[in-house]
C-alpha positions as CSV (number, residue, x, y, z in Angstrom):
1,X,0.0,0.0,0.0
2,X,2.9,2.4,0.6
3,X,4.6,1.6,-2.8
4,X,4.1,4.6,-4.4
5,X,6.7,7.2,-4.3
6,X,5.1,10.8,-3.4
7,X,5.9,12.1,-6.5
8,X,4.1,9.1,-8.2
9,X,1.2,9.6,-5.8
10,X,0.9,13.4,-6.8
11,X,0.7,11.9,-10.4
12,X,-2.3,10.3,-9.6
13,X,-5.5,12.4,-9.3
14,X,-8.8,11.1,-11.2
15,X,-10.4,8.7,-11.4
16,X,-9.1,7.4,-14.6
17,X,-5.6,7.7,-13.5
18,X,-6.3,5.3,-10.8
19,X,-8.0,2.5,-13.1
20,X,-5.2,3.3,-15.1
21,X,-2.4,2.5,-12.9
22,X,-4.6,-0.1,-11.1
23,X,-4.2,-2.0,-14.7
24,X,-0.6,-1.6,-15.2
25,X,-0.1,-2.8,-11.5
26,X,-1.7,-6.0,-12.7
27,X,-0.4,-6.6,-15.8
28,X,3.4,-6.1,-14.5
29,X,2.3,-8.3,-11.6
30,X,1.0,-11.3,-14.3
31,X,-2.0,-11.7,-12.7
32,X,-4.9,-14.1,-13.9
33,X,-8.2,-12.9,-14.9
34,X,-11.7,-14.5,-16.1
35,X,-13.8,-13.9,-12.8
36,X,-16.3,-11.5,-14.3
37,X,-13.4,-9.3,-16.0
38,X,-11.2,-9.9,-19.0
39,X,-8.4,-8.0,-18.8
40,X,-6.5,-6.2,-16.5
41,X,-8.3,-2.8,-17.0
42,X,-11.5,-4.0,-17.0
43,X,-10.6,-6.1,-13.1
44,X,-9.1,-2.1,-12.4
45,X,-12.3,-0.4,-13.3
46,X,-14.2,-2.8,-11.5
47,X,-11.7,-2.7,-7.6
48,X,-12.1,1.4,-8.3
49,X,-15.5,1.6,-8.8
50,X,-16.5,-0.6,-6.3
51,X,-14.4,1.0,-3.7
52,X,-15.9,4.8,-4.8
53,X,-19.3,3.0,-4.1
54,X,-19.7,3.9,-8.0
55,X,-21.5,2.2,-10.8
56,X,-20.0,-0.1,-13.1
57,X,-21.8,2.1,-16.1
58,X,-20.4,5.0,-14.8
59,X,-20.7,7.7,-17.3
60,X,-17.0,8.7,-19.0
61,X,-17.6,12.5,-17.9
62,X,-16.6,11.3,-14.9
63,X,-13.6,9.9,-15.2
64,X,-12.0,13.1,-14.7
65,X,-13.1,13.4,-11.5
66,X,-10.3,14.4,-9.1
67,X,-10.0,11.9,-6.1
68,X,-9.8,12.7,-2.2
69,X,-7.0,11.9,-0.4
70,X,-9.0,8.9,1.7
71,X,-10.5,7.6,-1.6
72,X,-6.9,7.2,-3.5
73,X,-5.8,5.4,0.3
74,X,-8.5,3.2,-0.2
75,X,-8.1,2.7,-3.5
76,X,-4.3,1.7,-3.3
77,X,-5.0,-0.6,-0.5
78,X,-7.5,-2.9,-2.7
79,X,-5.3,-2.8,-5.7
80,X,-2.2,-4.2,-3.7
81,X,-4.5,-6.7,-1.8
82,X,-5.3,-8.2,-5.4
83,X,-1.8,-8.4,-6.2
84,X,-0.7,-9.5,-3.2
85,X,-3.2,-12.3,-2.1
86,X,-4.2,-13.6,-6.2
87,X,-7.8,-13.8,-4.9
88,X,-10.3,-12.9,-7.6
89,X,-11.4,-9.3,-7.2
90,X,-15.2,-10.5,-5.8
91,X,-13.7,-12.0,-2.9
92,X,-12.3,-8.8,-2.1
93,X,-15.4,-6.8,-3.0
94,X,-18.0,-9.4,-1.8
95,X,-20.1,-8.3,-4.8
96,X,-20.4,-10.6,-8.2
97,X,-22.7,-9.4,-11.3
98,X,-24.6,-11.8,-13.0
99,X,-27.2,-11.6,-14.9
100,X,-27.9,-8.0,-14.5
101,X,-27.7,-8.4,-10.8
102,X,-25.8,-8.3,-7.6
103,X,-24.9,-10.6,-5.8
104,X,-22.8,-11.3,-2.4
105,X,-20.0,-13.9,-2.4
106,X,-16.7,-14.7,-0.1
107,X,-14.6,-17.5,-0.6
108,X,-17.3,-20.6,0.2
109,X,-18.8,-20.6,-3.7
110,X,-17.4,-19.7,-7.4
111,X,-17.2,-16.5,-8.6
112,X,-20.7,-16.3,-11.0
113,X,-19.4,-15.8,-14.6
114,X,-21.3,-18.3,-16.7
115,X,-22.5,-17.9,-20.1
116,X,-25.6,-19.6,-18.6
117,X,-26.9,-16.0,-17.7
118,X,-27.3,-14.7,-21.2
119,X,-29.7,-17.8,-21.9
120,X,-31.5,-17.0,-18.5
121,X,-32.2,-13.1,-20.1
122,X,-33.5,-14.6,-23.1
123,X,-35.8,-16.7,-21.1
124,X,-34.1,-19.5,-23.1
125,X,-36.3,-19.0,-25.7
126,X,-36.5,-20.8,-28.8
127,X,-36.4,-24.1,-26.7
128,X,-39.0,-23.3,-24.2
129,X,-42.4,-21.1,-24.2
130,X,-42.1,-18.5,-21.4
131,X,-45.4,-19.4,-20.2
132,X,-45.2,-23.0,-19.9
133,X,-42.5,-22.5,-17.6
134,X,-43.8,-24.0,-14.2
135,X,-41.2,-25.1,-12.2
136,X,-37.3,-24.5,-12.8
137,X,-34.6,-26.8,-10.8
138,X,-31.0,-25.3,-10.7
139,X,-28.5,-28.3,-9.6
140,X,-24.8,-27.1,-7.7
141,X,-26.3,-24.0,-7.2
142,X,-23.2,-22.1,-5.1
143,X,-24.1,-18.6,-4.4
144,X,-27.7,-19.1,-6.2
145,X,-26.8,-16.5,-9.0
146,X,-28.8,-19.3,-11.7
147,X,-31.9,-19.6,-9.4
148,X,-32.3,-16.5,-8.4
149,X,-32.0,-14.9,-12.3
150,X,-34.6,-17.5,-13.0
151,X,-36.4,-16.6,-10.6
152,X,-36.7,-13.2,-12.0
153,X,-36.6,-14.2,-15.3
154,X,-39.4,-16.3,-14.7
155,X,-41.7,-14.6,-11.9
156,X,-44.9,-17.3,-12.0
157,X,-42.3,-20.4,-11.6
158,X,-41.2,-22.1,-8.6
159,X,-37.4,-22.7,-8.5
160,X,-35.6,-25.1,-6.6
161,X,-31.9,-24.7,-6.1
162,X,-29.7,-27.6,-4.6
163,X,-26.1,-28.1,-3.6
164,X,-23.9,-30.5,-1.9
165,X,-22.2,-27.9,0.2
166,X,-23.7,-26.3,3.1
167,X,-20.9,-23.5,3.1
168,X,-22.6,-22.7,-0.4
169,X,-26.1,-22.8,0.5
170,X,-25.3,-20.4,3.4
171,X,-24.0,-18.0,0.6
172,X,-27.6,-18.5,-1.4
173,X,-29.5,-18.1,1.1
174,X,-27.8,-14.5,2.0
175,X,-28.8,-14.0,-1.8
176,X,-31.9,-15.5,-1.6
177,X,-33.2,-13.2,0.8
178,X,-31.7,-10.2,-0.2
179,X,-33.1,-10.4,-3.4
180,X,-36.3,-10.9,-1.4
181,X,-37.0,-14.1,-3.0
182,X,-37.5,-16.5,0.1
183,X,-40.9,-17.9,-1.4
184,X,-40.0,-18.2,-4.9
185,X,-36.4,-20.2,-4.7
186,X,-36.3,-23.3,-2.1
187,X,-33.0,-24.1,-0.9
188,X,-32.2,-27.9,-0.7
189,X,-29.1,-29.9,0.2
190,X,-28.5,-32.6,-1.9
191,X,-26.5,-34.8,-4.3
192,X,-27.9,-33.9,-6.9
193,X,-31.6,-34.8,-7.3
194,X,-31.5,-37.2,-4.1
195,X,-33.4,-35.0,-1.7
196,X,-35.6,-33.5,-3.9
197,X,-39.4,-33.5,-3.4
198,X,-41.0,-35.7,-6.4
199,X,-41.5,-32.8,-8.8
200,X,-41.0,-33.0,-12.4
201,X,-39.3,-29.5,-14.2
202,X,-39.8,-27.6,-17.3
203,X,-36.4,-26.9,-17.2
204,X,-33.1,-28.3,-15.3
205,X,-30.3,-26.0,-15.5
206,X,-26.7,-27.1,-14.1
207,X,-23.5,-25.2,-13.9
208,X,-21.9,-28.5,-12.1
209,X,-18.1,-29.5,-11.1
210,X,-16.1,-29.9,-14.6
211,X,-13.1,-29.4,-14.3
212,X,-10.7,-32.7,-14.6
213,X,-8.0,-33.2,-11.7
214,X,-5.0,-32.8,-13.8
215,X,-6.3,-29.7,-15.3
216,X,-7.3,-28.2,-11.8
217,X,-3.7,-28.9,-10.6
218,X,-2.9,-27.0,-13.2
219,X,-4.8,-23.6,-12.5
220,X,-3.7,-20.3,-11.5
221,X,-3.6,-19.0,-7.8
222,X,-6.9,-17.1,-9.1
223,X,-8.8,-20.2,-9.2
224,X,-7.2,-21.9,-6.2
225,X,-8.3,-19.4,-4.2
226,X,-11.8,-20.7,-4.9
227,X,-13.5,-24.1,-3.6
228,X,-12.2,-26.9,-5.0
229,X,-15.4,-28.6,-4.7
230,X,-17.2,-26.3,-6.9
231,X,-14.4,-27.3,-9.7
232,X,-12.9,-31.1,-9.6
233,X,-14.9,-33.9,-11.0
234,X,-12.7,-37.1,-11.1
235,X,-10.1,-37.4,-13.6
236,X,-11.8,-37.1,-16.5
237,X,-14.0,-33.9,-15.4
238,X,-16.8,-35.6,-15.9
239,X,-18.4,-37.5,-13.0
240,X,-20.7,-35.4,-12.4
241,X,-22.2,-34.3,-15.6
242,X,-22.7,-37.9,-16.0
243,X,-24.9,-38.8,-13.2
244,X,-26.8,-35.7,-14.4
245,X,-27.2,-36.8,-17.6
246,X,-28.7,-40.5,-16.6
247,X,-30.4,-39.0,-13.8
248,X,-32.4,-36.2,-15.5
249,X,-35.2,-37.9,-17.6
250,X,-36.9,-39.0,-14.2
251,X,-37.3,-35.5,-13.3
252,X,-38.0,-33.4,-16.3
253,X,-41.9,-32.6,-18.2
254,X,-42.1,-34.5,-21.7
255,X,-41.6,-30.9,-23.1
256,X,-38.6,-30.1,-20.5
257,X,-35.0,-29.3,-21.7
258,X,-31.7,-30.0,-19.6
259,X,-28.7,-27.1,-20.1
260,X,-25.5,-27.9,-18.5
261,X,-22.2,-26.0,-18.8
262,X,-19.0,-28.3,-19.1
263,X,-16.7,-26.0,-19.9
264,X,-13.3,-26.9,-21.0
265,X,-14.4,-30.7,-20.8
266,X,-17.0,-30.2,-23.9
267,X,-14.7,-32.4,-25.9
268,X,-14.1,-34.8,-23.9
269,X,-17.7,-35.3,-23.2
270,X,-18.7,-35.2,-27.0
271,X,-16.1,-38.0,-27.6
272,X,-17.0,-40.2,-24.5
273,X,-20.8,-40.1,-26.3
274,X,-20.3,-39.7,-29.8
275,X,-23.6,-40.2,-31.5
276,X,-25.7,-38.4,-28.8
277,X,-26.4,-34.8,-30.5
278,X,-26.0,-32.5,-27.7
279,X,-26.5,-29.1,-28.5
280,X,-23.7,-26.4,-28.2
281,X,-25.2,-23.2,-27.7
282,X,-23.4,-20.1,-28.7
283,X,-23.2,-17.0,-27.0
284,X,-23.3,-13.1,-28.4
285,X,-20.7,-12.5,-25.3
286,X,-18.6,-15.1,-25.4
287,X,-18.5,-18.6,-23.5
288,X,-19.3,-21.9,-24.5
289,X,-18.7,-25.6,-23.8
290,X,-23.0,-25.5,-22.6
291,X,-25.5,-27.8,-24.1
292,X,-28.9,-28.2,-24.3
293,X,-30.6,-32.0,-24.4
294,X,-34.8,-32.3,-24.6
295,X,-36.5,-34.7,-22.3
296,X,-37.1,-36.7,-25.2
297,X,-33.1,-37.1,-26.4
298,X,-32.4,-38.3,-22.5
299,X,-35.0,-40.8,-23.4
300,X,-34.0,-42.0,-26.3
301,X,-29.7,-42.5,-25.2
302,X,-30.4,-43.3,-21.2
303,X,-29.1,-46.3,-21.8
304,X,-25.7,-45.2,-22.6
305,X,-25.3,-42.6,-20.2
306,X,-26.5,-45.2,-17.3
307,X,-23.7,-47.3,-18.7
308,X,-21.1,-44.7,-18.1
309,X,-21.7,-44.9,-14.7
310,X,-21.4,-48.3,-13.9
């Protein structure tokens, strides 16, 4: 925090000087990005704005805005805690958009950041009418972001949100009710659909564990920083999506749809079932490795997705 040099600090007066230097603080330290943010000035807007208890739209007039004296302390003092603890910038903010929305997080859930949230805006229309839309089920839920945009997406359907961890579903339920949602988005612990009530869904949406072992070793301080439970799924990444897969036709409508996000393991999964057509949906703001299944297509290739877990 007492890095700069007073004649660097009496450099620095706006606002855009300190997302500026914020960003080459970053960069010089090689830091890793892809919690919410892209790039290094992008994660500097973001710590600056959030510390001047600004919007993240802010208008550019403003940027020229000269900064007090406690403001550029404060600022300092978050852009050296990102450098110096490699913890993604929402841990240090407790605040993650998604969605549209705000939401709280700390280190017991993932960062929200999934592509899954520009389906949610579209009311994931063409594969589903709006208005048939009854009950939703979000499976691994973490900090509820996906249930809770559902939930607004969709205000005349129930939502049920589950997760193994309980750490997790402490963190939706602080979002749950301060998005004032406590009788629209029922919190449940569970693997997976084992606690559920018998309830069948118009639509099952999963951001679920992914991420192979090898490949987690692998990961930046960034993402260690975050629960490994939310990321590892055996060695092939897998496990999980798997039981969801031969699980899922027992608890969907006939018109229903199943969307789950795999990430980096979408070719491993296309290869380990090469004739079933999943779906790869493609997003106007980036992301992929989701795909979409009808009740019907679990049907019809149960067989070999119950085979893949024996």
């Amino acid at each position: 925090m007492n890095a700069l040099s007073p004649d660097v600090r009496s450099s620095l007066t706006t606002l855009r000087d300190y997302i500026r230097w914020g960003a080459s603080r970053f960069a010089e330290a090689k830091l890793e990005f892809g919690h919410g943010t892209a790039t290094a000035l992008d994660e500097a807007a973001a710590l600056v704005l959030h510390t001047l208890h600004l919007p993240y739209n802010l208008s550019e007039f403003y940027l020229q805005s000269a900064l007090t004296v406690e403001e550029r302390q404060a600022i300092i003092a978050i852009i050296e805690r990102r450098i110096s603890e490699r913890k993604p910038a929402a841990y240090l903010t407790h605040e993650a958009i998604f969605a549209g929305l705000s939401f709280y997080v700390d280190e017991r859930v993932l960062v929200p950041r999934s592509p899954i949230a520009e389906l949610i805006e579209q009311r994931f229309a063409p594969w589903i009418e709006e208005d048939q839309v009854e009950r939703i089920l979000d499976l691994c839920t973490g900090s509820g972001c996906i249930a809770i945009a559902c939930a607004y997406a969709f205000p005349d359907a129930e939502v049920d949100a589950v997760d193994l961890s309980t750490d997790a579903l402490a963190v939706a339920e602080i979002n749950v009710i301060k998005h004032q949602l406590t009788d629209e988005v029922m919190l449940y612990q569970s693997d997976l659909f084992d606690q559920l009530p018998d309830e069948l869904y118009d639509i099952i949406v999963s951001n679920p564990p992914y991420v192979a072992i090898a490949e987690w070793q692998q990961l930046s301080p960034e993402f260690h920083a975050e629960p490994e439970i939310g990321f590892v799924a055996g060695d092939s990444g897998l496990d999980i999506v798997i039981r969801i897969l031969a699980e899922a036709k027992d608890y969907l409508t006939p018109q229903g749809i199943l969307v789950v996000e795999v990430g980096s393991s979408a070719e491993t999964l296309q290869q380990a079932f090469p004739t079933v057509p999943f779906y790869w949906l493609a997003f106007e703001r980036g992301g992929d490795g989701v795909f979409l299944l009808t009740a019907e297509q679990l049907n019809d290739y149960h067989e070999q997705f119950a085979n893949a877990i024996n």
